[in-house]
Residue frames as qw, qx, qy, qz and C-alpha x, y, z in Angstrom:
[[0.590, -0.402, -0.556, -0.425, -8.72, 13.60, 2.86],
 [0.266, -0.449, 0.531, -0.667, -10.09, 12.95, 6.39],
 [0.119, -0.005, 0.965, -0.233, -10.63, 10.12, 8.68],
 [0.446, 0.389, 0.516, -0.619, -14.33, 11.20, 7.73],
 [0.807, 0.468, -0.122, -0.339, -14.25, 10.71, 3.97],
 [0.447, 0.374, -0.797, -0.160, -11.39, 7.70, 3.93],
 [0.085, 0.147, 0.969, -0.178, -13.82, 5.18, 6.39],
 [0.560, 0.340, -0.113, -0.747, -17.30, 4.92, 4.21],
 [0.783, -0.051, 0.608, -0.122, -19.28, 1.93, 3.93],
 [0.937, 0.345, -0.009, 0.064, -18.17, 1.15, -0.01],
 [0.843, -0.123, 0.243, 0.464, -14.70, -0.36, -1.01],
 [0.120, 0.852, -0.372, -0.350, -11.46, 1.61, -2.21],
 [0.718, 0.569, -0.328, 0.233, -8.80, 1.12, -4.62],
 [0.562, -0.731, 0.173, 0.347, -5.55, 0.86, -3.12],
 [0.720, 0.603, -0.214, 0.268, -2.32, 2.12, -4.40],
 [0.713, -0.378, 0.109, 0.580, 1.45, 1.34, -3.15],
 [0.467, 0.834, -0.143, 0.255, 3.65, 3.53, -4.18],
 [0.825, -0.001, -0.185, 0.534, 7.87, 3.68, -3.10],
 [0.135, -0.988, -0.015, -0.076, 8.81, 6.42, -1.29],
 [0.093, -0.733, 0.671, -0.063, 12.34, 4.92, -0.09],
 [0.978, 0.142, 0.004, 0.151, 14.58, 2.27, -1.19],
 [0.373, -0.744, 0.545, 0.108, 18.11, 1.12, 0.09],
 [0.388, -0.417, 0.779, 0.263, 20.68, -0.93, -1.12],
 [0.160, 0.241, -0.730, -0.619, 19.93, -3.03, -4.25],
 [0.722, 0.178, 0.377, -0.552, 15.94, -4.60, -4.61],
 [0.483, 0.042, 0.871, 0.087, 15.89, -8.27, -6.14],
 [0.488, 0.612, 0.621, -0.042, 12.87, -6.92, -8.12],
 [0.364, 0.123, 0.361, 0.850, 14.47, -3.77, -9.32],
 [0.112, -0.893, -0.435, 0.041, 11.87, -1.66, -7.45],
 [0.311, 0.204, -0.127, 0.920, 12.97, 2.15, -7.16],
 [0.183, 0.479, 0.389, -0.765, 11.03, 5.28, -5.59],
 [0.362, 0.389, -0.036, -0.846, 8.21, 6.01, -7.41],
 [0.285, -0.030, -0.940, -0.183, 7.23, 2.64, -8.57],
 [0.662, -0.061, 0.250, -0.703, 2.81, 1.96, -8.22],
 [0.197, -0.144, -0.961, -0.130, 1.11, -0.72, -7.98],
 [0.451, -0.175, 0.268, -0.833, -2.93, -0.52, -7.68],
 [0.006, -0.158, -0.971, 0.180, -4.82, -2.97, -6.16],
 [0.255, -0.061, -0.445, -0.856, -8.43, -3.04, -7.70],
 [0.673, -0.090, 0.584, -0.446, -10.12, -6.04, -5.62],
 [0.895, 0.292, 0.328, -0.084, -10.38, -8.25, -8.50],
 [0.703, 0.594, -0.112, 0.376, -7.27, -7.11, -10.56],
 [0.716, -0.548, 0.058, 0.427, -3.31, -5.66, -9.95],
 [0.503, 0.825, 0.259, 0.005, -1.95, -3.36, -11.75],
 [0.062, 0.910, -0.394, 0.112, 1.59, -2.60, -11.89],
 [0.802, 0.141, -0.496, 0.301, 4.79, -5.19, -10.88],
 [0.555, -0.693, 0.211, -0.409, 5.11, -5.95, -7.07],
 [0.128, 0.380, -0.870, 0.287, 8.09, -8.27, -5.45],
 [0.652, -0.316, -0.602, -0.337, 5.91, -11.39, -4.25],
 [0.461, 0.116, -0.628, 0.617, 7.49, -10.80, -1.02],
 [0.017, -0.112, -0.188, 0.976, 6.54, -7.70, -0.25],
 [0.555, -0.147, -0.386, -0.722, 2.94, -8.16, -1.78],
 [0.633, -0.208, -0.745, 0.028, 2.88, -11.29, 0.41],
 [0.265, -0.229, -0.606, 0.714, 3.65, -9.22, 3.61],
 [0.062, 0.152, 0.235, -0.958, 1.61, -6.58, 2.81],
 [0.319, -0.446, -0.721, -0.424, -2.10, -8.12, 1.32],
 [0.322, -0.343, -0.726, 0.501, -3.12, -7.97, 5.31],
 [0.429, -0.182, 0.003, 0.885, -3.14, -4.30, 4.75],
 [0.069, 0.052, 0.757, 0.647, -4.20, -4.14, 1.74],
 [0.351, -0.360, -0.757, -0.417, -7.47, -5.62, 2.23],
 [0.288, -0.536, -0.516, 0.603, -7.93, -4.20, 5.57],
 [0.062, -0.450, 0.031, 0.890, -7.53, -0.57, 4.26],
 [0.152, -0.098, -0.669, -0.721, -9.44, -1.42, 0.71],
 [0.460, -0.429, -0.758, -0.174, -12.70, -2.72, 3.29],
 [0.267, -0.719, -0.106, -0.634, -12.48, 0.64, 5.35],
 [0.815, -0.356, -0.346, 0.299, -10.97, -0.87, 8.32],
 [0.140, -0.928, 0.140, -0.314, -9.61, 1.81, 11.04],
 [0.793, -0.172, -0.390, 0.434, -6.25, 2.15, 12.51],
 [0.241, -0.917, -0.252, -0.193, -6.11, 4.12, 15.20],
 [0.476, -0.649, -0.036, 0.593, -2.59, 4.79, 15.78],
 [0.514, 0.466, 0.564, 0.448, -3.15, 6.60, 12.29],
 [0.102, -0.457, -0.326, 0.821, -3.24, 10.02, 12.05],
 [0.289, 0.353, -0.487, -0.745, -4.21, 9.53, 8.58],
 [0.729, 0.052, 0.587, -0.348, -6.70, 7.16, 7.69],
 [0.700, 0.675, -0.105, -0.207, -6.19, 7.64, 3.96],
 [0.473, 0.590, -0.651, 0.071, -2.48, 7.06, 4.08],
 [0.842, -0.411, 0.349, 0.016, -0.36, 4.22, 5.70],
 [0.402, 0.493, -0.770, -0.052, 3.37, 2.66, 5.01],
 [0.996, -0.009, 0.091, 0.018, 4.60, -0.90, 4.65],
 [0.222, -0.728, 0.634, 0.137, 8.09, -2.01, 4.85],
 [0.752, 0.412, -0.476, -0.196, 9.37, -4.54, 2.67],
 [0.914, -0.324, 0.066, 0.234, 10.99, -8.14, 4.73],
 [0.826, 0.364, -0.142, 0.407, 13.60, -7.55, 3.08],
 [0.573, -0.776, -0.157, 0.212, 16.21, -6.44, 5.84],
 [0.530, -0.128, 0.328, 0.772, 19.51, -5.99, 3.55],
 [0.387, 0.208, 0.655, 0.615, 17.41, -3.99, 0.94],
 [0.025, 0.503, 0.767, -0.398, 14.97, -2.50, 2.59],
 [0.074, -0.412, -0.427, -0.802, 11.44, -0.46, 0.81],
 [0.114, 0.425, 0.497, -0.748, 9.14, 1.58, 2.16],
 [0.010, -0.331, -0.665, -0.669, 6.01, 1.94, 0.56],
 [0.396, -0.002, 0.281, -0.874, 2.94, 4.62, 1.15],
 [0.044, -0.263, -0.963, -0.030, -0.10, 2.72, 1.12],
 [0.320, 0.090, -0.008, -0.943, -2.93, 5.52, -0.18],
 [0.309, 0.620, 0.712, -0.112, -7.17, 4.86, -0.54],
 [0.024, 0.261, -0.342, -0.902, -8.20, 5.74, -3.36],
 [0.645, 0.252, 0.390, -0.607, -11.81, 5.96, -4.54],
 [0.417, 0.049, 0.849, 0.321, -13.05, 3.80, -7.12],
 [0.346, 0.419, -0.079, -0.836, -14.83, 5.16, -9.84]]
């Protein structure tokens, strides 16, 4: 997609998804592990940590909010706190149907 269809005045889905994971995740996350984020529901299993760091985001990117060192508007990552363990997660809009 393009910065022109992923900022539009109604609300996305979001979905996380693991691209990279190190050393051993408390939760027993791995790559390729979703989680979508519906506005009113959650769908998938999400370390409270890492859901805690990364709502900001979330709801920023689900309400069409622009970051402009983005080259993508559709995509963004999140890192997990966890410094010993550390995840990376994409962080995709996704329409809502």
């Amino acid at each position: 997609m393009t910065d022109d269809t992923c900022i539009r005045d109604e609300p996305w889905n979001i979905l996380c998804r693991v691209v990279k994971q190190e050393g051993n995740c408390a939760a027993g996350h791995k790559v390729g592990d979703e989680v979508l984020f519906t506005g009113d529901e959650v769908k998938g299993k999400m370390c409270i940590s890492a859901m805690y760091s990364m709502l900001p985001k979330i709801y920023a990117m689900m309400h069409n909010a622009k970051f402009p060192w983005l080259d993508d508007q559709c995509v963004s990552t999140h890192a997990c706190p966890d410094a010993f363990n550390p995840l990376v997660y994409e962080v995709h809009r996704i329409p809502r149907e």
